[in-house]
mmCIF entry with sequence, helices, sheets and N, C-alpha, C, O atoms, coordinates in Angstrom:
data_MODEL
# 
_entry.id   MODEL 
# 
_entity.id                         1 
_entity.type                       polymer 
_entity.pdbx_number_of_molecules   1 
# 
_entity_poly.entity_id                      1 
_entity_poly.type                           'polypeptide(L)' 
_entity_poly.nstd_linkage                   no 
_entity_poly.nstd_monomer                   no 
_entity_poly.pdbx_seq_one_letter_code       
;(UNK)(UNK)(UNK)(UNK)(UNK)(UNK)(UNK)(UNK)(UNK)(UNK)(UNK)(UNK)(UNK)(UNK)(UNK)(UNK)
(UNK)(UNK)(UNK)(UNK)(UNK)(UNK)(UNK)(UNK)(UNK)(UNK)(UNK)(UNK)(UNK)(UNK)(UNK)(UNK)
(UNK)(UNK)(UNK)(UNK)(UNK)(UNK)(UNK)(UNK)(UNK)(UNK)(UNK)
;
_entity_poly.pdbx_seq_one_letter_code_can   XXXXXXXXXXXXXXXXXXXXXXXXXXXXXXXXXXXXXXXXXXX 
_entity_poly.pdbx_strand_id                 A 
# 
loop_
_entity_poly_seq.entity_id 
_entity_poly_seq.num 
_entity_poly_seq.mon_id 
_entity_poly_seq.hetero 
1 1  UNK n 
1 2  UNK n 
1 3  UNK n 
1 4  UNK n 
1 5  UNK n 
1 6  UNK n 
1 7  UNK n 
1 8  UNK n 
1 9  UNK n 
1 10 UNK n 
1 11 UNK n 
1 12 UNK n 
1 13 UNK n 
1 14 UNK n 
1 15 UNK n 
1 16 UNK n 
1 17 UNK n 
1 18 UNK n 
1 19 UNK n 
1 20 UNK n 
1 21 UNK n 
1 22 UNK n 
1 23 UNK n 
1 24 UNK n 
1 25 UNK n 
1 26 UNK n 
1 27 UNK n 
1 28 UNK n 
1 29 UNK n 
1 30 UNK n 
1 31 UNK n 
1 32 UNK n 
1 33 UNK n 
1 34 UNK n 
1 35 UNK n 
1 36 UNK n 
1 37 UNK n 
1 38 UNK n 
1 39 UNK n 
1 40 UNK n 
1 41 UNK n 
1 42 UNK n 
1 43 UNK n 
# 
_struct_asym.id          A 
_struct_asym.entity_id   1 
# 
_struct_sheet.id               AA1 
_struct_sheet.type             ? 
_struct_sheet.number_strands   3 
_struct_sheet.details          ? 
# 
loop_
_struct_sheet_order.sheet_id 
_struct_sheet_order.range_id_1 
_struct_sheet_order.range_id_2 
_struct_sheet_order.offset 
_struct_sheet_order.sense 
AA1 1 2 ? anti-parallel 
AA1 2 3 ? anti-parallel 
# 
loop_
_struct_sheet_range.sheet_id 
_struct_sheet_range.id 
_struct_sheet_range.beg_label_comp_id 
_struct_sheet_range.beg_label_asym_id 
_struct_sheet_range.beg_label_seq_id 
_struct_sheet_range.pdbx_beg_PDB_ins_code 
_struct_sheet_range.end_label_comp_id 
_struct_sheet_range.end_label_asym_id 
_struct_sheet_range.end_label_seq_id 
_struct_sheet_range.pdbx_end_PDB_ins_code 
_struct_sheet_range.beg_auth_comp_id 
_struct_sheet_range.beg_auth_asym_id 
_struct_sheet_range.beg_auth_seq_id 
_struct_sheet_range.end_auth_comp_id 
_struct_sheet_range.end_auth_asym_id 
_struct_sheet_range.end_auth_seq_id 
AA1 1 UNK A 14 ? UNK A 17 ? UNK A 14 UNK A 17 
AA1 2 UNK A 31 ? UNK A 36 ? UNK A 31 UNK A 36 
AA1 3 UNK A 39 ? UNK A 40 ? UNK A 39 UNK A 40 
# 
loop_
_atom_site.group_PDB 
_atom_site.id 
_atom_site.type_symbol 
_atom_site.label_atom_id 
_atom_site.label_alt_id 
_atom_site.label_comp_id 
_atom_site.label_asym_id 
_atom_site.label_entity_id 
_atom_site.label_seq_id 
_atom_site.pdbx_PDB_ins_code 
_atom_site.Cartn_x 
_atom_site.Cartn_y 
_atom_site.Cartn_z 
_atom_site.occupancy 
_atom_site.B_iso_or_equiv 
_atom_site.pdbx_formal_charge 
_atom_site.auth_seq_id 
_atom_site.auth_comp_id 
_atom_site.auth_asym_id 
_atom_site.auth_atom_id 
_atom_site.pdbx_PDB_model_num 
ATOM 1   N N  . UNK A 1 1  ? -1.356  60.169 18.401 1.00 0.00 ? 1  UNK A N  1 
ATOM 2   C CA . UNK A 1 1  ? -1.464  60.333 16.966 1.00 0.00 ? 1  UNK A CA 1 
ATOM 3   C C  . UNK A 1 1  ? -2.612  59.466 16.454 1.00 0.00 ? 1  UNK A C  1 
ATOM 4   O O  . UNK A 1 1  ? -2.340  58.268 16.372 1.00 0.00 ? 1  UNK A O  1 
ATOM 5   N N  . UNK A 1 2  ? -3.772  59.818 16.113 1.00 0.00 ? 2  UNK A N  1 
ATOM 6   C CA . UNK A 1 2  ? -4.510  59.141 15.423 1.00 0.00 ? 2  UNK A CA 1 
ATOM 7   C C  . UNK A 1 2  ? -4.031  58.355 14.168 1.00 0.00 ? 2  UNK A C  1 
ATOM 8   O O  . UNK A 1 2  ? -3.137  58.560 13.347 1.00 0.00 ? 2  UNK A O  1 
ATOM 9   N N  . UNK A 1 3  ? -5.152  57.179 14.364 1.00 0.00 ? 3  UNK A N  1 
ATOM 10  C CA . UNK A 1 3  ? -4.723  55.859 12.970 1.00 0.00 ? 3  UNK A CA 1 
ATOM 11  C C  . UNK A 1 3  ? -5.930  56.375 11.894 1.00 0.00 ? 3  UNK A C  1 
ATOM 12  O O  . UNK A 1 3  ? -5.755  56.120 10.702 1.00 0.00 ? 3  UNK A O  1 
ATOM 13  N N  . UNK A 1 4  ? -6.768  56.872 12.180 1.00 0.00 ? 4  UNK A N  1 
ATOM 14  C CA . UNK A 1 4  ? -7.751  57.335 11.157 1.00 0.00 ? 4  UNK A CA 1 
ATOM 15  C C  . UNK A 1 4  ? -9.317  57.664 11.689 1.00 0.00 ? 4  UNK A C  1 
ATOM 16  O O  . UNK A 1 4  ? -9.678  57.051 12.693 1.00 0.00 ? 4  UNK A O  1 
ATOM 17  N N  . UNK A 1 5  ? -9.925  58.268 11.286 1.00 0.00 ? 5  UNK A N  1 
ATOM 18  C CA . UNK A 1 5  ? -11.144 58.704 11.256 1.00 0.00 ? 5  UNK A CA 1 
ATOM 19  C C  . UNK A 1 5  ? -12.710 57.815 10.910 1.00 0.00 ? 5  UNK A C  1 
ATOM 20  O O  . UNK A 1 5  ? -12.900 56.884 10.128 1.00 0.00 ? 5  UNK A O  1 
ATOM 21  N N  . UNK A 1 6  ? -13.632 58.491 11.784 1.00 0.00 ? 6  UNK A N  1 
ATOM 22  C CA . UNK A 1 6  ? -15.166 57.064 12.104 1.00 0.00 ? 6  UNK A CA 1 
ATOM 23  C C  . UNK A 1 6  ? -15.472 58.669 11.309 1.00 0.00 ? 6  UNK A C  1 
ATOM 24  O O  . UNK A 1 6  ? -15.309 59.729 11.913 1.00 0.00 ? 6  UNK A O  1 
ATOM 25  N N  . UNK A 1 7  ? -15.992 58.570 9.687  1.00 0.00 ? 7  UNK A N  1 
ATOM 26  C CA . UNK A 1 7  ? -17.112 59.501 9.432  1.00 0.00 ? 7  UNK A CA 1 
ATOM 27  C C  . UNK A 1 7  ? -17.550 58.756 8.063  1.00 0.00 ? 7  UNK A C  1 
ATOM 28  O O  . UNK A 1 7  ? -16.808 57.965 7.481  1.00 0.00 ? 7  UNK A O  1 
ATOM 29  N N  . UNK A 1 8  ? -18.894 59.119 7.605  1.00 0.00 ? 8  UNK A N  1 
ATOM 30  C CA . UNK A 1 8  ? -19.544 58.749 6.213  1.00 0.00 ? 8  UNK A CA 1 
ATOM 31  C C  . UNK A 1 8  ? -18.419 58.164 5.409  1.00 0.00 ? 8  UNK A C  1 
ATOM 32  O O  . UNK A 1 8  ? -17.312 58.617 5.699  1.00 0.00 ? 8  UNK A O  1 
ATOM 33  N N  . UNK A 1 9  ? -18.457 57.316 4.523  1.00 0.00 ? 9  UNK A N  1 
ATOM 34  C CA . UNK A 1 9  ? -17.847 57.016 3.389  1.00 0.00 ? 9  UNK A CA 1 
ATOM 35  C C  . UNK A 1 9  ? -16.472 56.343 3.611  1.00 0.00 ? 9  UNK A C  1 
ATOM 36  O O  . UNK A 1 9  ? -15.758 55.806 2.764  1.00 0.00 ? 9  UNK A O  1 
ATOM 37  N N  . UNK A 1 10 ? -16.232 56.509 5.110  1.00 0.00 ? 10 UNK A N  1 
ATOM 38  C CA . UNK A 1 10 ? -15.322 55.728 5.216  1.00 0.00 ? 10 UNK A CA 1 
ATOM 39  C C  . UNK A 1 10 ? -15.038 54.224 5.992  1.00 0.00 ? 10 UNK A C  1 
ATOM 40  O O  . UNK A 1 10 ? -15.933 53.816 6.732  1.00 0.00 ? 10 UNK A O  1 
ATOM 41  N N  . UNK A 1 11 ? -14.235 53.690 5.885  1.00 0.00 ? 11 UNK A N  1 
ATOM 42  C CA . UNK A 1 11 ? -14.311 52.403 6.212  1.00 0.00 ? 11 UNK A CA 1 
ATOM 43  C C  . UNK A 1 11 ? -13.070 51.518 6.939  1.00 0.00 ? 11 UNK A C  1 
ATOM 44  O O  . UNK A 1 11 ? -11.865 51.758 6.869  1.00 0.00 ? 11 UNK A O  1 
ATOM 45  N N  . UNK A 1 12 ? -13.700 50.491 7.611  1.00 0.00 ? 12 UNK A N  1 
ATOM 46  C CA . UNK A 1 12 ? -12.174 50.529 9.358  1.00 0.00 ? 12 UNK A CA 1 
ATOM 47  C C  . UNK A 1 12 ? -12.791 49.125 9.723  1.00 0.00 ? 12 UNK A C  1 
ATOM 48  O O  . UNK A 1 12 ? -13.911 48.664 9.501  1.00 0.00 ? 12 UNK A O  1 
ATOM 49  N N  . UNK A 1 13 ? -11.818 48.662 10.280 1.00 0.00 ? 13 UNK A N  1 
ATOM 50  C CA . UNK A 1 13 ? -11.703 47.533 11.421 1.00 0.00 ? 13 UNK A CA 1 
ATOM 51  C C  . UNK A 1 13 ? -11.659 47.937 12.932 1.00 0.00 ? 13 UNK A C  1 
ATOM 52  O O  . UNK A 1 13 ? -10.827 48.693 13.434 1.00 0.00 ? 13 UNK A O  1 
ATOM 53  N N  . UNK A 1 14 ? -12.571 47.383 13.502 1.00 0.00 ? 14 UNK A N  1 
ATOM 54  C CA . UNK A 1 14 ? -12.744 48.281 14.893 1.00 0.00 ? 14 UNK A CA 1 
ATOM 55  C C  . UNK A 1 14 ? -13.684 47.430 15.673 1.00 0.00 ? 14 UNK A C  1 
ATOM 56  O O  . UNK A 1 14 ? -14.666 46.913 15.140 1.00 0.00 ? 14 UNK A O  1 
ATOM 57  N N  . UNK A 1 15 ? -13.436 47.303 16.746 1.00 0.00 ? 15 UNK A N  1 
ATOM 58  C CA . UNK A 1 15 ? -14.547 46.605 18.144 1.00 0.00 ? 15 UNK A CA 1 
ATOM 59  C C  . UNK A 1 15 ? -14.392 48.386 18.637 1.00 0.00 ? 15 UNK A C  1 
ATOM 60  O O  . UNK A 1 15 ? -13.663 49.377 18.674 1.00 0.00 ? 15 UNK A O  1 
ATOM 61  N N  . UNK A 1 16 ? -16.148 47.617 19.049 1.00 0.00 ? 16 UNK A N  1 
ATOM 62  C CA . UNK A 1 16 ? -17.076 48.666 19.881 1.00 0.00 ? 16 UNK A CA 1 
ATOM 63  C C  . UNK A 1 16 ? -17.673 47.660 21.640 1.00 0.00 ? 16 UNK A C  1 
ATOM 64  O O  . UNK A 1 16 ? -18.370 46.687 21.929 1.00 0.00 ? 16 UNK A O  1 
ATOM 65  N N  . UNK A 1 17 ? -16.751 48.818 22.427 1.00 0.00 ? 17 UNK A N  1 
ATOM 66  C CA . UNK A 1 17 ? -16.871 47.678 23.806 1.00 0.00 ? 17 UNK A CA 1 
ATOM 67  C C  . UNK A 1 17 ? -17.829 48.693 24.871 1.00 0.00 ? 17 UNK A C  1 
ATOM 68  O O  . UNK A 1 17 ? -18.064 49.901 24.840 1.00 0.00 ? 17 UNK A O  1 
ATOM 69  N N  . UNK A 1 18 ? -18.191 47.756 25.675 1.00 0.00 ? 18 UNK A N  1 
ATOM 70  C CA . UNK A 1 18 ? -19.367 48.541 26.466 1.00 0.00 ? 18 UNK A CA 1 
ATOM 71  C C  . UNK A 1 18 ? -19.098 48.953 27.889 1.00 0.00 ? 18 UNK A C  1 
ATOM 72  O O  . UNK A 1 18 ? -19.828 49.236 28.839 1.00 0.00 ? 18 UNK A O  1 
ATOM 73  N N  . UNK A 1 19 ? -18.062 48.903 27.745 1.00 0.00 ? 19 UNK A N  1 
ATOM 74  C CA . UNK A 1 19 ? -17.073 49.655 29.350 1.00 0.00 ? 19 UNK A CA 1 
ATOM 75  C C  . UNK A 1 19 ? -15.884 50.753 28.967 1.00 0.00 ? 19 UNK A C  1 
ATOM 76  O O  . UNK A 1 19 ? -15.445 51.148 27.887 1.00 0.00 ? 19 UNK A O  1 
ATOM 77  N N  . UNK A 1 20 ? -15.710 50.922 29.717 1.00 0.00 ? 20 UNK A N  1 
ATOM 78  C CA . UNK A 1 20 ? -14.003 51.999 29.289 1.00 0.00 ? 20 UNK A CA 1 
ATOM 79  C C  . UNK A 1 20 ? -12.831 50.811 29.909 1.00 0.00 ? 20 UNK A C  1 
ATOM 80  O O  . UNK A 1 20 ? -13.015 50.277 31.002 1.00 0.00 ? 20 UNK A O  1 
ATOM 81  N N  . UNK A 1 21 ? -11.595 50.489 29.020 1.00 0.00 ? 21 UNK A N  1 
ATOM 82  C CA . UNK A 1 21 ? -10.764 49.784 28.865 1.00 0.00 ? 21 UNK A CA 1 
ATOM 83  C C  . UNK A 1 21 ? -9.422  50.832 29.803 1.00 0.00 ? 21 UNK A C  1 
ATOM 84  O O  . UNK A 1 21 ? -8.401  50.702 30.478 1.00 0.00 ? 21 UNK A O  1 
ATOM 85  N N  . UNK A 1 22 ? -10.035 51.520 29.422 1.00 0.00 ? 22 UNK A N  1 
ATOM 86  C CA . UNK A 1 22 ? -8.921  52.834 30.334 1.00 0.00 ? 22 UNK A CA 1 
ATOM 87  C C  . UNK A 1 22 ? -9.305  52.525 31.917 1.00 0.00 ? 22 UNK A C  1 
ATOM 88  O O  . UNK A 1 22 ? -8.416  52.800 32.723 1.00 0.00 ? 22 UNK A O  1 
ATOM 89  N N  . UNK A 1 23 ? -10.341 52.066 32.357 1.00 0.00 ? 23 UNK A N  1 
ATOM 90  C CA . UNK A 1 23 ? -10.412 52.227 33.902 1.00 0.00 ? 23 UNK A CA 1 
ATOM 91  C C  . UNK A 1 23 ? -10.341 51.020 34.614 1.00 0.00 ? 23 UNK A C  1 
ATOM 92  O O  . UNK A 1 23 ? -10.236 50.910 35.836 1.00 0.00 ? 23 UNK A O  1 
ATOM 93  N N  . UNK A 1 24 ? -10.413 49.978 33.650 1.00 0.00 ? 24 UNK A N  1 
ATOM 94  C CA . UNK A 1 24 ? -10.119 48.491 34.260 1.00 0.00 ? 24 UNK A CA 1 
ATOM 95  C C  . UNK A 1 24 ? -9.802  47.523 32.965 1.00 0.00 ? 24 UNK A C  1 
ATOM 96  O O  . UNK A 1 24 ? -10.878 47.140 32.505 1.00 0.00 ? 24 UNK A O  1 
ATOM 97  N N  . UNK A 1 25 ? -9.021  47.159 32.450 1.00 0.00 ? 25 UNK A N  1 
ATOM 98  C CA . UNK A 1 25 ? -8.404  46.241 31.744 1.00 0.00 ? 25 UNK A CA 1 
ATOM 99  C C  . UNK A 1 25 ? -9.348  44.542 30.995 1.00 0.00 ? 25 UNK A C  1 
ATOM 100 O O  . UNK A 1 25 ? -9.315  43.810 30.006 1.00 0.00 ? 25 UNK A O  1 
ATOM 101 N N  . UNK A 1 26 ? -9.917  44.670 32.018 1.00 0.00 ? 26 UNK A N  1 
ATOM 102 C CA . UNK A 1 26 ? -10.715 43.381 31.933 1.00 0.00 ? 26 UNK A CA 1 
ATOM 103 C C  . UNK A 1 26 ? -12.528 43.914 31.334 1.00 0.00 ? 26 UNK A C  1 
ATOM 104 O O  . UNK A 1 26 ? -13.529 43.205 31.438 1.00 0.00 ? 26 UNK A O  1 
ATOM 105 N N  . UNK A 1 27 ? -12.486 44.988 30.876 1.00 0.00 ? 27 UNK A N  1 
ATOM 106 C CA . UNK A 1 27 ? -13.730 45.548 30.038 1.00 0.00 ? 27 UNK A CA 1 
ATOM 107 C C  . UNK A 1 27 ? -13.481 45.450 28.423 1.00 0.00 ? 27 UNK A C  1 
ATOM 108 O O  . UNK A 1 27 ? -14.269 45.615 27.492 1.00 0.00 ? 27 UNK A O  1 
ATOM 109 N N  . UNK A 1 28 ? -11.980 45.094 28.440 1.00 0.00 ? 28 UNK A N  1 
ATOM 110 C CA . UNK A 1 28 ? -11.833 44.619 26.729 1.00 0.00 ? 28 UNK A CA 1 
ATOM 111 C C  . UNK A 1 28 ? -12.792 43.472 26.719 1.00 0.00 ? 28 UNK A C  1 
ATOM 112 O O  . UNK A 1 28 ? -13.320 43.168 25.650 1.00 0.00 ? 28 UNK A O  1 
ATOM 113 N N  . UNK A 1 29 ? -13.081 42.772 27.866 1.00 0.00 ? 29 UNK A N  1 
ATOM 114 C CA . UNK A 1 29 ? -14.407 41.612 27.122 1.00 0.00 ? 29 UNK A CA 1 
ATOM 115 C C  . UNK A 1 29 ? -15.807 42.102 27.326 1.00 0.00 ? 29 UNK A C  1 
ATOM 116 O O  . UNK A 1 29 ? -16.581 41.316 27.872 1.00 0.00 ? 29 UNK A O  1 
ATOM 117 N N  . UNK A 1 30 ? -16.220 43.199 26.996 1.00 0.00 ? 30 UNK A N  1 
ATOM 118 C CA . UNK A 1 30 ? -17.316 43.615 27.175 1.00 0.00 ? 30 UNK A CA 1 
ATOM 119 C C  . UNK A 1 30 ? -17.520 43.901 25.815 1.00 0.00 ? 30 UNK A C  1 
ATOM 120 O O  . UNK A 1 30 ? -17.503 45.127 25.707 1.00 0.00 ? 30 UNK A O  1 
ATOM 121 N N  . UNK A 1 31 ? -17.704 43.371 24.727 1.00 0.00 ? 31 UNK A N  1 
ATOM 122 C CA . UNK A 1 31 ? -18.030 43.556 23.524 1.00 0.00 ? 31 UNK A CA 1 
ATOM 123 C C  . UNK A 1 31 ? -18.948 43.885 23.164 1.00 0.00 ? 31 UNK A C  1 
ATOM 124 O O  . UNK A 1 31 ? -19.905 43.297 23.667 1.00 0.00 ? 31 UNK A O  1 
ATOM 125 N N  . UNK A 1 32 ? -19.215 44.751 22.330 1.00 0.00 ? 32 UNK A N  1 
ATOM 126 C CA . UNK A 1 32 ? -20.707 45.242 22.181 1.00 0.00 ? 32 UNK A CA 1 
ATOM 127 C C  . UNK A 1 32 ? -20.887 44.589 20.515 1.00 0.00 ? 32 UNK A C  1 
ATOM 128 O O  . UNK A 1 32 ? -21.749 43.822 20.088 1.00 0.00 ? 32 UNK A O  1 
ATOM 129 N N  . UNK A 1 33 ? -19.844 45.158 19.878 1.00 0.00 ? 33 UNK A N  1 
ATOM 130 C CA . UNK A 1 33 ? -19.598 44.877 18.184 1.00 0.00 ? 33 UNK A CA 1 
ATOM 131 C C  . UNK A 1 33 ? -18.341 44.935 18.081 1.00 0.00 ? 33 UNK A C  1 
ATOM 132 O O  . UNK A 1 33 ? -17.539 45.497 18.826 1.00 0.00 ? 33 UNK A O  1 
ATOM 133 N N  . UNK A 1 34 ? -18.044 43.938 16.497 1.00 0.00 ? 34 UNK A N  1 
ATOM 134 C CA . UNK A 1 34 ? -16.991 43.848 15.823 1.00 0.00 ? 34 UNK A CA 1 
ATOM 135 C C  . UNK A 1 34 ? -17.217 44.399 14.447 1.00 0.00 ? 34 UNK A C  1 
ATOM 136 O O  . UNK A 1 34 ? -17.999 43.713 13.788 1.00 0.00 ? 34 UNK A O  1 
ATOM 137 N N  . UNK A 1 35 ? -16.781 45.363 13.894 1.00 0.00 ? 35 UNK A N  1 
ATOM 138 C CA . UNK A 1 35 ? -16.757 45.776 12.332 1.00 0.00 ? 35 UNK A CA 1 
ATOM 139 C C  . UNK A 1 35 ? -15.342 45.499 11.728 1.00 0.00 ? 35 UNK A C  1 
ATOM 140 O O  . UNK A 1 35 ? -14.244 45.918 12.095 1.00 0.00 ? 35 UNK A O  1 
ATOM 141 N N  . UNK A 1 36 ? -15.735 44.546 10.538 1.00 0.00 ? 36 UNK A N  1 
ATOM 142 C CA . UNK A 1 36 ? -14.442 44.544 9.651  1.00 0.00 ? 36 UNK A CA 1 
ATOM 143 C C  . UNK A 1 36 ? -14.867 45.488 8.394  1.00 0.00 ? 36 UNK A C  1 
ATOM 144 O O  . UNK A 1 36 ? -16.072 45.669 8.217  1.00 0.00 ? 36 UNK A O  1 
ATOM 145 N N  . UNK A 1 37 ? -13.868 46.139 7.455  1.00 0.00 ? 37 UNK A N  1 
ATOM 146 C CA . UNK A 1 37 ? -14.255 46.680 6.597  1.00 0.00 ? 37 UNK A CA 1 
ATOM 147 C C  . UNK A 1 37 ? -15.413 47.073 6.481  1.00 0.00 ? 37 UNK A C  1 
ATOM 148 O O  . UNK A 1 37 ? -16.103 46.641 5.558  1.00 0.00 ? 37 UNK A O  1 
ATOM 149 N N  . UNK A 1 38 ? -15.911 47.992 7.392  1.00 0.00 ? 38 UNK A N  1 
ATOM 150 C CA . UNK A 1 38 ? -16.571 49.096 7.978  1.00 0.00 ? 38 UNK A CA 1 
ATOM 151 C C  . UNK A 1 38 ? -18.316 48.456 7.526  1.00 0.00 ? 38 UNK A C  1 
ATOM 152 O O  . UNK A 1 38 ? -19.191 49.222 7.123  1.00 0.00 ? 38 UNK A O  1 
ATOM 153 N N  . UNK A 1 39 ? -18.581 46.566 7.748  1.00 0.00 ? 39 UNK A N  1 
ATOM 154 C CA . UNK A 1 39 ? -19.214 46.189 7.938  1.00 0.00 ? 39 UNK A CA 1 
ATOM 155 C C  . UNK A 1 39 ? -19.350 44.804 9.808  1.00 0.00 ? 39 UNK A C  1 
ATOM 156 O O  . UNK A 1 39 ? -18.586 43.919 10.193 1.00 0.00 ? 39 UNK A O  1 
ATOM 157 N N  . UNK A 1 40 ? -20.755 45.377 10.426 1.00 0.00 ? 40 UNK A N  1 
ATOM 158 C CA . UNK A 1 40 ? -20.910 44.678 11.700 1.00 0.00 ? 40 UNK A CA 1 
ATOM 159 C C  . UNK A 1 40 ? -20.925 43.421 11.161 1.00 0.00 ? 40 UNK A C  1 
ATOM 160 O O  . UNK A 1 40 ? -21.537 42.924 10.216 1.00 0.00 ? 40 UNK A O  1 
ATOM 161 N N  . UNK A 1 41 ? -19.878 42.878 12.198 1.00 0.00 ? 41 UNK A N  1 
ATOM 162 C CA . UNK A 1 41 ? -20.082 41.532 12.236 1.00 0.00 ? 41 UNK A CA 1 
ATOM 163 C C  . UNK A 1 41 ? -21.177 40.469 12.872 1.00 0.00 ? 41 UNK A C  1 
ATOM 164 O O  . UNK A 1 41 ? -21.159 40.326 14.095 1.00 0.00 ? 41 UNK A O  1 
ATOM 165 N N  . UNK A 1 42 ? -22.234 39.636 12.001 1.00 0.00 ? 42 UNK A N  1 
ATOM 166 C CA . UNK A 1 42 ? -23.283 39.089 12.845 1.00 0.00 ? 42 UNK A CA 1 
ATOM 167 C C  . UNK A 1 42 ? -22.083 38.462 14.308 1.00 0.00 ? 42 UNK A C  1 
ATOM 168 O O  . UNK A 1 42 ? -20.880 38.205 14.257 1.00 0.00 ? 42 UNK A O  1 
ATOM 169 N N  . UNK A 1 43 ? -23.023 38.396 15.435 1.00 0.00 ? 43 UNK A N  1 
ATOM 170 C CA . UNK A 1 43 ? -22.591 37.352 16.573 1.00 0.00 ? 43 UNK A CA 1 
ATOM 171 C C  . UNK A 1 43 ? -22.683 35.683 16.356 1.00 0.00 ? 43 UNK A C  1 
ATOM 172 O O  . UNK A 1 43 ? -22.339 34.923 17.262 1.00 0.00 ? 43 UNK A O  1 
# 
């Protein structure tokens, strides 16, 4: 069941990671970005 939708005008809390979390567990620390209220967080 989806929690909500990535399109124009809208806005989300969300990490963007640079592996698949589905094929090894330990790629949740592969962070690419953090967006809060559908602004990137500087590093």
């Amino acid at each position: 069941m989806p929690m909500g939708t990535l399109k124009p005008g809208n806005w989300g809390d969300f990490i963007v990671l640079d592996d698949n979390p589905a094929l090894d567990i330990a790629n949740t620390r592969q962070i690419d970005s953090v967006w809060i209220a559908g602004n990137r967080v500087p590093r």
